[in-house]
N, C-alpha and C positions, 0 to 999 in steps of 0.2 A: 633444456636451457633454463639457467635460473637467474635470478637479480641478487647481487650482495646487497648486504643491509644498509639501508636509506639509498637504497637505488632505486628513479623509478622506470618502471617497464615502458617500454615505445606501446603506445596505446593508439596508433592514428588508424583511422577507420577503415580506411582502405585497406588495409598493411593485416589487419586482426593483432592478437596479440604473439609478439614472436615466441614465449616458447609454447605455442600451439602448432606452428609451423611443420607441416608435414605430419600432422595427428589428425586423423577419423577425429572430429567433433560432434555429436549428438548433444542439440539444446531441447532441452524440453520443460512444458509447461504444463498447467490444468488447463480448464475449458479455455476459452478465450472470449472472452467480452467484448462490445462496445467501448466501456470506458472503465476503465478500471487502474488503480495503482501498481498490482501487479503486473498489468498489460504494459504500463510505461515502463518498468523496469523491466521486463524482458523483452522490448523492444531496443533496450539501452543493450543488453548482452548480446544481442545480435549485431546492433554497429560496431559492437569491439571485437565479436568475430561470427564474420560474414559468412568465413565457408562451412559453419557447423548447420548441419539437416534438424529444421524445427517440426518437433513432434507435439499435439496438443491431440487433448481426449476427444473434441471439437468445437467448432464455432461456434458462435449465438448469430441470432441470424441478424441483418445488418453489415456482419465484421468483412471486411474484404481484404484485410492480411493476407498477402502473397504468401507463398511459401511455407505453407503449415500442411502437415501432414498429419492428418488427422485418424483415431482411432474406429476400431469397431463399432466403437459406441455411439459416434454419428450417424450411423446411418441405423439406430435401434430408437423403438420411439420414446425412450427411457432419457435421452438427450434434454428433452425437454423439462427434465424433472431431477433436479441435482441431488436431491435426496432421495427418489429411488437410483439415480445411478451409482451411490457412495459406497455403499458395499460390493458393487462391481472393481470399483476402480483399482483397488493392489492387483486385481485378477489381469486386468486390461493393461496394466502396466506391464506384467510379466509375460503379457502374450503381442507387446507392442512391435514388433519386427522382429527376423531371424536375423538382422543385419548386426554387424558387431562393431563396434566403435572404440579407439585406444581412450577415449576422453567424453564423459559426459558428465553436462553440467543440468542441473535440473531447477525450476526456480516451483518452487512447493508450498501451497498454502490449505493442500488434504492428503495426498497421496503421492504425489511427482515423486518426491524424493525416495518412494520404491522401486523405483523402475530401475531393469538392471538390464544393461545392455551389453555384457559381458562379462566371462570371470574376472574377479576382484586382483586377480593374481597380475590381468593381463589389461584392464581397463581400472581407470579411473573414475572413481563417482564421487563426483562435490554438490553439492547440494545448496542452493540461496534459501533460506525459509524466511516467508513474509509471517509468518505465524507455524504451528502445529494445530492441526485441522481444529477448530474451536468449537464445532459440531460434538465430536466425540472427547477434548480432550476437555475444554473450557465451554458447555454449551451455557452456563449462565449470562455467557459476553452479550450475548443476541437471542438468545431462547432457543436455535435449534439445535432439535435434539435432545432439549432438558427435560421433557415426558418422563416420568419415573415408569412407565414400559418400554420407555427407549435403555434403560438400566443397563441389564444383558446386552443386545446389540453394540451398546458403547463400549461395554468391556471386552467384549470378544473384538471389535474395531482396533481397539485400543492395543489388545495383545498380537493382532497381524500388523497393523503398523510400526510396532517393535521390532519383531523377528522381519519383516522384509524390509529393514531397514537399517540390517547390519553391515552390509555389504559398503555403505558410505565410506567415504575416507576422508571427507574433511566437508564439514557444515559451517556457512555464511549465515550470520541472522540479522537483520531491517533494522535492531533495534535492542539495548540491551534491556529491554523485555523480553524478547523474542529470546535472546541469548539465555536470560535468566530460565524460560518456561523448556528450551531445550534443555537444560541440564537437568530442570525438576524430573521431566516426563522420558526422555530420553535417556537420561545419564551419559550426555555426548558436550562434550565443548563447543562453542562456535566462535569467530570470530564476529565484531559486528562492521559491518559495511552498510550504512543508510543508505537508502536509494537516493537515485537520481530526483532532483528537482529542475525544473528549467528555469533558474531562477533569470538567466539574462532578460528573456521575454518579459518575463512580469516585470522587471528592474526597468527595464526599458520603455516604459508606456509611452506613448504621442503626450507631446506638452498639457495639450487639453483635458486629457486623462488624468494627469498629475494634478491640475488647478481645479477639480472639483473642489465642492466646502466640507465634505467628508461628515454629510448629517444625517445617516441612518447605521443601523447596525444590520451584520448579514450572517446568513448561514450557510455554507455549500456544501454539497454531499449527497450519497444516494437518499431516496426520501423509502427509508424503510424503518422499522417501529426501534431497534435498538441506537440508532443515528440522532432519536431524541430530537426532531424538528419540531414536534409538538412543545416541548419546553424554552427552544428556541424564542419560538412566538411567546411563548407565557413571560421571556425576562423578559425581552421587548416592552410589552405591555407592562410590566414592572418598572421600567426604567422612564415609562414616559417614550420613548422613541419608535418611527419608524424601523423598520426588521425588511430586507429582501430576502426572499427564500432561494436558491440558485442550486439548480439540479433536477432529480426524475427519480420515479421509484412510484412502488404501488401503494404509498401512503399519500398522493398527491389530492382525491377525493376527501380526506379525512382533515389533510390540511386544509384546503380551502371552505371546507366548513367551519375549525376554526378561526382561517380571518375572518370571517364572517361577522364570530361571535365578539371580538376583541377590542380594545377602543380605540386602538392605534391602526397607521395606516401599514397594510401589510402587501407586498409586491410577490406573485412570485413568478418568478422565470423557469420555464423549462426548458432544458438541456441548451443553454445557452453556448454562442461557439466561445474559444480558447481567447480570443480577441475580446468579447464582452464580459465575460470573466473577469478580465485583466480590468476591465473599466468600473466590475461591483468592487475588487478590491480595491481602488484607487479610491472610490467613491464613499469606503464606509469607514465610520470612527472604527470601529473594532470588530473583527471577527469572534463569533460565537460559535464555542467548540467544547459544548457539554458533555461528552461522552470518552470511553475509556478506549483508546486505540491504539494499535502498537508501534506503531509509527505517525504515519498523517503528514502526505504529504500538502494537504488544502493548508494546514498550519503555517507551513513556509512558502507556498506562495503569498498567504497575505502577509509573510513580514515584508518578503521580498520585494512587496510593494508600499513597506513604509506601514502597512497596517495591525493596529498590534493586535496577539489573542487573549481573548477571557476564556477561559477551559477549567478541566478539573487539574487536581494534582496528583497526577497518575501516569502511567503508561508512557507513550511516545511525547508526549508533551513534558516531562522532564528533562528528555533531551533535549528539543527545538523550541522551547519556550525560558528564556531568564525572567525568572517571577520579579517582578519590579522593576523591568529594566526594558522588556521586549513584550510584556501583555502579564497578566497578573494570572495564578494559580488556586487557586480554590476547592476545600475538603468537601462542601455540600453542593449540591442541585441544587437547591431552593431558589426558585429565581431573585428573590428579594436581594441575595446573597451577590450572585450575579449582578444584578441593576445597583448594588451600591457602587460596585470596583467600577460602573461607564462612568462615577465622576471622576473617576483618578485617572481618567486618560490624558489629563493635559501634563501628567507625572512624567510621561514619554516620550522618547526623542526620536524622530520618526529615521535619525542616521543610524542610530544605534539598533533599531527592528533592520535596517535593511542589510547591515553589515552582520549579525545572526546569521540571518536568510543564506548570504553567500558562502556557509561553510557547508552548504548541503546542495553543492552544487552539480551537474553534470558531471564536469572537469575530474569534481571531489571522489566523485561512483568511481569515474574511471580508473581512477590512481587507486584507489583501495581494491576494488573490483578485480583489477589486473595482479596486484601484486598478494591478494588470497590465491587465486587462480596459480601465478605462476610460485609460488610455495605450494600451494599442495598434489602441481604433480611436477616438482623437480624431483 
């Protein structure tokens, strides 16, 4: 079944998508996190269709996701260890069930997207890519894997990811970054479909939330060395302003030694819930988002709450950020550079950041989501 042009597909939750209807579904993912952007979105592809069998490499521990079937590789003590598992993973993909599926969708940010769960003649492989593995393709983004004795292993990585990854029939990408980097390394089109945002929740705060005085700046995100939390704190302290730090990661020692060092007052929150979230954004002048990421979706929940970004001018924030309009765009890090644009924030209209926000909606996934899906297996 397929949709004529400017038709949109029936996407209600319960229903899946109809022309799924009557097709073997296999969803599948990488590991599965705690918290993660990925996780949100292929949690979004499971309410659009319920009856597809989700397969992941496995859990972290914490996750209590029903319904995940998980690899070999969970129960090997190599789990624990993502970069010894990564040259496992095409292996583990191609050995993931005997079971055969007319449809599988895969949501890939290292390997997913090789998994082949029948011939190509007779199933369908589509593929979401939140990125191409950044380890092997781009490790300068985050450092791993940039070891120049990782060299060899990259390239050989690099060339099994190609070859098992001919079989696809039609790539989704997060971001026309992402779009752009498949076509550099793959030589493959995508279309781009941004993930899901919940923007209503953040839009929707309790009155109280909304009437804070909005006199600190914040950063959210995992607390790991290429996320830049350390610089965070440095414009802060350039600006003159308090800084919240909101989030978890194994740079949380290293941060709190430098608020220590710094003359401002520095907050930070760990792993705060979805609800308190919603209150640092309400609460802060502007969100700080110094780092190059191919998407992001922390950027649009704080417009969504009226709060504008200071960022670089790069990657996913060219699409979610209007430089003068919705948070200001910026060539250097330097924090000096950063702490001038927090006086321009009375330049902004906190209607205009929230109406941004809503074009990256849940709603927005589904409709784009649904009609990749039913194009490329009509």
């Amino acid at each position: 079944m397929s949709t004529t042009a400017g038709q949109t597909p029936d996407v209600g939750q319960h229903n899946g998508l109809p022309v799924l209807a009557g097709s073997s579904v296999a969803l599948v993912h990488e590991w599965f996190g705690v918290t993660g952007g990925s996780e949100k979105v292929f949690r979004q592809i499971v309410d659009l269709i319920p009856h597809g069998e989700r397969f992941v490499l496995w859990k972290d521990r914490g996750v209590e996701e029903p319904n995940l079937r998980e690899s070999w590789l969970a129960r090997s003590p190599i789990r624990h260890s993502k970069a010894m598992a990564l040259p496992l993973m095409p292996l583990t993909w191609r050995t993931l069930t005997r079971q055969r599926f007319d449809v599988v969708i895969s949501s890939s940010h290292a390997f997913a997207h090789t998994v082949k769960l029948g011939p190509p003649e007779t199933t369908r492989h589509l593929s979401y890519i939140h990125a191409p593995a950044r380890y092997i393709w781009s490790p300068s983004f985050d450092g791993r894997g940039s070891s120049p004795l990782l060299a060899l292993p990259r390239r050989a990585l690099q060339a099994i990811d190609v070859r098992f990854s001919r079989h696809v029939h039609s790539y989704a990408a997060n971001s026309r970054e992402v779009q752009a980097r498949i076509r550099h390394y793959w030589q493959r089109d995508a279309v781009v479909v941004n993930p899901p945002v919940d923007v209503d929740f953040f839009s929707s705060a309790p009155a109280a939330d909304q009437a804070q005085p909005r006199d600190y700046l914040l950063g959210v995100g995992r607390w790991i060395p290429y996320k830049k939390f350390d610089l965070i704190i440095e414009i802060a302290e350039a600006a003159g302003l308090p800084v919240v730090i909101a989030g978890s990661g194994p740079e949380e020692a290293n941060l709190r030694r430098l608020a220590e060092r710094v003359r401002i007052p520095v907050t930070i929150e760990v792993m705060p819930s979805k609800e308190r979230l919603r209150q640092l954004y309400w609460g802060a002048k502007a969100l700080l988002f110094p780092v190059h990421e191919d998407f992001g979706i922390i950027p649009v929940e704080a417009q969504a709450c009226g709060t504008p970004v200071i960022g670089i001018n790069r990657g996913g924030l060219l699409e979610t950020v209007v430089d003068g309009e919705t948070g200001f765009l910026i060539e250097s890090t330097a924090p000096d550079g950063f702490a001038a644009l927090t006086a321009r924030l009375g330049e902004l209209h906190e209607d205009r950041i929230r109406a941004n926000a809503s074009t990256f909606s849940e709603a927005a996934f589904a409709t784009k989501f649904s009609a990749w899906v039913s194009d490329a297996v009509a």
